[in-house]
C-alpha positions as CSV (number, residue, x, y, z in Angstrom):
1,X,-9.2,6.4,-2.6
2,X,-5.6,8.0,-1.9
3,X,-3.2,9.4,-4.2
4,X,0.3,8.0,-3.5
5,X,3.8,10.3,-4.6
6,X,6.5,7.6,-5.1
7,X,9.7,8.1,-5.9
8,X,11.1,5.4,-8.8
9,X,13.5,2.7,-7.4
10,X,15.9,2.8,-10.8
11,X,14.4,6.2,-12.3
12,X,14.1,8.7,-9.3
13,X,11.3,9.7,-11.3
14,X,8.4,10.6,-9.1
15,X,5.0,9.2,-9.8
16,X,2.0,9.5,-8.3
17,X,-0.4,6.5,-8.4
18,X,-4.4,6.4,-7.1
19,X,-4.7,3.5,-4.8
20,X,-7.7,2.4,-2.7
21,X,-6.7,2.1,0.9
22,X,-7.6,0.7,4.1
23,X,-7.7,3.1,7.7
24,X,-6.1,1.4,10.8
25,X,-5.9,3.8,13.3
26,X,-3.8,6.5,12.6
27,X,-2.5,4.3,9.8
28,X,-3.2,3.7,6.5
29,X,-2.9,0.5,4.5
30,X,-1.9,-0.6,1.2
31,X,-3.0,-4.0,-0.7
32,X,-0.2,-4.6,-3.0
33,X,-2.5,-6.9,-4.9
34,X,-1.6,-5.9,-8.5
35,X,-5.1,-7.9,-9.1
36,X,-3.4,-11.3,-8.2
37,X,-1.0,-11.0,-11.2
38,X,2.3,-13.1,-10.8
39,X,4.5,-9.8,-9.9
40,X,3.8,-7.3,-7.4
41,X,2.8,-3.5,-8.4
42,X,5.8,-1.2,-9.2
43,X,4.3,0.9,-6.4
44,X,5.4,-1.4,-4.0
45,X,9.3,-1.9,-5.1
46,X,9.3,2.2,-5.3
47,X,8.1,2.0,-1.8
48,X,10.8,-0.4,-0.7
49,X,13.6,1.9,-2.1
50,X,11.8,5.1,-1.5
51,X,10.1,4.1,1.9
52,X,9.1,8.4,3.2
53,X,6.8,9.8,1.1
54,X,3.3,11.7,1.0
55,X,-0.4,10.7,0.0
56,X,-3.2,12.6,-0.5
57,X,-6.4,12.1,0.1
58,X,-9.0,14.6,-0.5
59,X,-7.9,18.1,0.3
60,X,-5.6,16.9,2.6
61,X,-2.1,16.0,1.9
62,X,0.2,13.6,4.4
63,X,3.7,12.6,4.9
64,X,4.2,9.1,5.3
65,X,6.4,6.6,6.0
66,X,6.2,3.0,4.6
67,X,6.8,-0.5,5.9
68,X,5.6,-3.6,5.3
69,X,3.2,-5.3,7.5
70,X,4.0,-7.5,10.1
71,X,3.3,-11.6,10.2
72,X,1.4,-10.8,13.5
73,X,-0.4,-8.2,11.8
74,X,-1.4,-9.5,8.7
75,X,-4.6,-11.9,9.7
76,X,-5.6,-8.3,11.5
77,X,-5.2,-6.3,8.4
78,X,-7.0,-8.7,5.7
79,X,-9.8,-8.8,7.8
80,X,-10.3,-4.7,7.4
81,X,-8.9,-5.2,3.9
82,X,-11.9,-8.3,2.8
83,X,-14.6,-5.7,4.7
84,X,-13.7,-2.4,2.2
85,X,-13.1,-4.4,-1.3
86,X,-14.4,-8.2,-1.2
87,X,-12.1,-8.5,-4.5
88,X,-9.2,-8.9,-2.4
89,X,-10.0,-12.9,-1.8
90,X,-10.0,-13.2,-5.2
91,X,-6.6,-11.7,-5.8
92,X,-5.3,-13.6,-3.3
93,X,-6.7,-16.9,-4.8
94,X,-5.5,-16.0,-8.4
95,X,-1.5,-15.7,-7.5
96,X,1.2,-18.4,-5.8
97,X,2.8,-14.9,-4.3
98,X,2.4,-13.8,-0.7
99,X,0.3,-10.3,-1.4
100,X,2.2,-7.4,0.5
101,X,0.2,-5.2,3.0
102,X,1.9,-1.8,3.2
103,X,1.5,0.1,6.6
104,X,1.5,4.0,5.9
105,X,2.5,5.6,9.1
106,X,2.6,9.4,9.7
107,X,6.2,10.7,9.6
108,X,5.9,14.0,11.6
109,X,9.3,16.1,10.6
């Protein structure tokens, strides 16, 4: 579990949302699954606006940027996603809307 700082697309409000999350490497990964509801999470849009921001996870805090995931990556990253939260194929079986994979990569400033 992460904590994720996003900034609001139409507010500029910042939030901060718990998220569960997948490693990739140096990477960290994002199901924007809203539990297979018709829309995606508000996370997500924020993201898309707002795309350098920070999570936290544990004791250790991280500046990130965001991006979606690739077509070539995708097949990749619901494999890793399935393996930490089975639920996920459910999601995906419950909406008509391609589910977003968010790739958190490290922004070093």
């Amino acid at each position: 579990m992460l904590l994720l700082d996003h900034v609001g697309a139409k507010s500029g409000a910042l939030r901060t949302t718990p998220l569960l999350f997948i490693p990739d490497g140096e990477n960290l990964v994002l199901v924007a699954s809203k539990g297979g509801f018709p829309k995606h999470p508000a996370w997500f849009h924020n993201l898309r606006a707002n795309p350098l921001t920070y999570v936290q996870m544990g004791s250790e805090r991280r500046r990130v940027r965001a991006r979606e995931a690739t077509a070539e990556e995708r097949p990749r990253l619901w494999e890793k996603a399935d393996r930490v939260w089975p639920g996920y194929a459910d999601y995906r079986a419950r909406t008509d809307r391609e589910i977003p994979l968010v790739v958190l990569e490290p922004d070093i400033a």
